[in-house]
N, C-alpha and C positions, 0 to 999 in steps of 0.2 A: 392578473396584475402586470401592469407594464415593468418592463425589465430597462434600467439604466446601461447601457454601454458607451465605456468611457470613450473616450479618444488616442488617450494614452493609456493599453491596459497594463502597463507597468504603476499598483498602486505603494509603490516604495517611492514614486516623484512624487511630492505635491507640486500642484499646480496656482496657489493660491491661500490667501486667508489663514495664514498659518500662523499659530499661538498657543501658550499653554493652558492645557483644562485645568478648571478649577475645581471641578468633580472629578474622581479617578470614575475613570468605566466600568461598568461592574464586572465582577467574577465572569470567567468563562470556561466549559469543559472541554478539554481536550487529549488526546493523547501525549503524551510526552516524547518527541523525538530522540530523547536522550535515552530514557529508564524504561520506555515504552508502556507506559503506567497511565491510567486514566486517571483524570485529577483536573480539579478546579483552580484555576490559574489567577493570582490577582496580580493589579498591576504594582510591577518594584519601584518604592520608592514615589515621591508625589511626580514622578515625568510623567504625563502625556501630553501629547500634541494632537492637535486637531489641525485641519485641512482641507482644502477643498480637489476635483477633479473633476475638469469638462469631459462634457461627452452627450449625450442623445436620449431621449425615450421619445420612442415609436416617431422617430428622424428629426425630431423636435430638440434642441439645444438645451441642455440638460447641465445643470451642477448637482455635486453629491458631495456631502460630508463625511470625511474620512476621521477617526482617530489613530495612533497608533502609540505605542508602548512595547516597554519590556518587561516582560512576567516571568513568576520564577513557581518550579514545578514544586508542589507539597508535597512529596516524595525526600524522607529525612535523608534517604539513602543517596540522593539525585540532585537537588535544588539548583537543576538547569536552567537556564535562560533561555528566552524566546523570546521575538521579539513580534508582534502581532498588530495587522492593519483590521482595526473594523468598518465598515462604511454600514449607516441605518443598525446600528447594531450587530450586524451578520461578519464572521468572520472570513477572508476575500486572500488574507496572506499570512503565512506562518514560516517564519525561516528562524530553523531549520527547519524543513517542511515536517507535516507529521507524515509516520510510517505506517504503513500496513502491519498488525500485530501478527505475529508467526510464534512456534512452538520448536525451538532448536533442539531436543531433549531427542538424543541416539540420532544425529544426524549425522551421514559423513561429510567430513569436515569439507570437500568439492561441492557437496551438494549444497550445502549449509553457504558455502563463500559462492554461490551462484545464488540461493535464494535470497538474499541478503542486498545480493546485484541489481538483482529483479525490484527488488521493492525500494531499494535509490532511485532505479531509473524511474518505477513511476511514481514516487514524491517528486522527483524534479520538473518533472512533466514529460520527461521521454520515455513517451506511452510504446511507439513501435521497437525501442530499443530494451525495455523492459517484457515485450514478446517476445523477440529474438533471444531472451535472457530466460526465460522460460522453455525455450525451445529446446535450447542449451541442456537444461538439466533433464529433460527428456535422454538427451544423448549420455549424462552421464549415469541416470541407472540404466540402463542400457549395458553401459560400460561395464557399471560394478556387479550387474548382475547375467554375463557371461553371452548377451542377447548377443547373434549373429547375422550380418548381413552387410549389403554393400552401401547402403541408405537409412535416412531412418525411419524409413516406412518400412521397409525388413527388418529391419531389429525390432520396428515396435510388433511386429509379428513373432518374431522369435521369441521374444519375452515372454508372452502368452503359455511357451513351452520351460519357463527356466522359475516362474514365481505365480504365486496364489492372488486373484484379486478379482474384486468384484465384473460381471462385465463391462458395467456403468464409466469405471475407471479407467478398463483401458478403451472404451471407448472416447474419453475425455482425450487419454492422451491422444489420439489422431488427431479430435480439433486443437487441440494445441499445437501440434505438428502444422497444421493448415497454418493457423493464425502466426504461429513463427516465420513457416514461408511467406506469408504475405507480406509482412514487417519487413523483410529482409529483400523485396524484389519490386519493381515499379508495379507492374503489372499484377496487381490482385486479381488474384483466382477463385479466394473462398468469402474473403471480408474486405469489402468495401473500403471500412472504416475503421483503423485500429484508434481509438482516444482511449480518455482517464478510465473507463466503464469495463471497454473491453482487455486492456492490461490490469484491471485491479479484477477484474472475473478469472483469467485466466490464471491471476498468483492464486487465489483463493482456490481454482481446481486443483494448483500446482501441490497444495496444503494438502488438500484431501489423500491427492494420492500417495504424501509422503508421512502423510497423516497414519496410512493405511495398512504400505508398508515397511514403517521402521517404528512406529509409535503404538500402534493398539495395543501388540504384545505386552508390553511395559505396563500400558493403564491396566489391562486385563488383570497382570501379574501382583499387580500392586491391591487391587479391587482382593485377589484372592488370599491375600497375605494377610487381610485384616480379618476371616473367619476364623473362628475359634476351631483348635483342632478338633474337636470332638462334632462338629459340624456335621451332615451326611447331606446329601439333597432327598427333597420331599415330591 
């Protein structure tokens, strides 16, 4: 399927043909930027607007139909605002952007206020500064868990002697360690290309490992809390 690329990919401008729908657009699922909550979003109130945007398919002169609105999250607890561009149906813009869902539960409060960093930068779209943000929290278990060295390739080695984890994990953290340095220097060494794909891969190992070790113990805890005393294993 040919793909439209606009001219201006800013689609918060219309460029054209702009008037109120007389159909509201239908419901649409998304996360909630606010309450972080999945839910089906309708548009508030009878506003949309429709619109048009130049631009190209397969270098051929191209218009596309935009609508755009503000929807409010079904979340009793939440009922944020968004305000949402669709072009052909397909959702193209959402501000507040949506966020990467995370699990804050026993997190330290540095790690937690960096992972948090991480996942603004890449709803914003700063994909290399949301690695570098990743990188970062690399450095601070490190920190909080007594690792030694002059770099963080020796700490990330030391750690191996200070905490318990899969070896999958701390192999993760070295490409993470790579992909921070690349982010953070002209010259890439390991990744070519840091975009949306490789910063939302990297928060998601970021998860696992923190997943790993500050959060299992708790689920485990909790999992074993609902056995009946008189329980044994079989």
């Amino acid at each position: 399927m040919a793909i439209f690329q606009p001219n201006n990919p800013n689609f918060f401008q219309p460029e054209g043909n702009l008037q109120q729908l007389q159909i509201k657009p239908a419901p649409i699922t998304i996360r909630c930027p606010h309450c972080r909550q999945l839910g089906t979003f309708s548009v508030f109130g009878s506003a949309a607007i429709e619109y048009s945007k130049n631009g190209q398919i397969e270098h051929r002169p191209a218009m596309q139909i935009c609508s755009a609105s503000i929807r409010i999250c079904p979340n009793a607890e939440c009922f944020g605002f968004v305000f949402v561009v669709l072009a052909n149906g397909r959702v193209v813009e959402i501000e507040p952007p949506e966020l990467i869902d995370f699990n804050s539960e026993n997190l330290p409060l540095p790690i937690l206020a960096t992972l948090r960093e991480a996942i603004s930068c890449h709803a914003a779209g700063a994909h290399r500064a949301a690695a570098m943000m990743v990188r970062r929290l690399l450095e601070e278990i490190c920190d909080l868990n007594s690792a030694q060295g002059s770099n963080l390739h020796q700490k990330l080695v030391s750690l191996k002697t200070t905490i318990v984890l899969p070896e999958a994990l701390f192999e993760a953290m070295m490409e993470l360690k790579a992909l921070g340095n690349d982010a953070a220097h002209i010259e890439a060494k390991a990744y070519d290309n840091i975009g949306s794909e490789e910063a939302a891969d990297s928060i998601e190992l970021a998860k696992e490992i923190l997943k790993a070790l500050y959060q299992l113990q708790s689920l485990l805890s909790r999992l074993q809390a609902r056995k009946p005393p008189s329980a044994s294993p079989s």
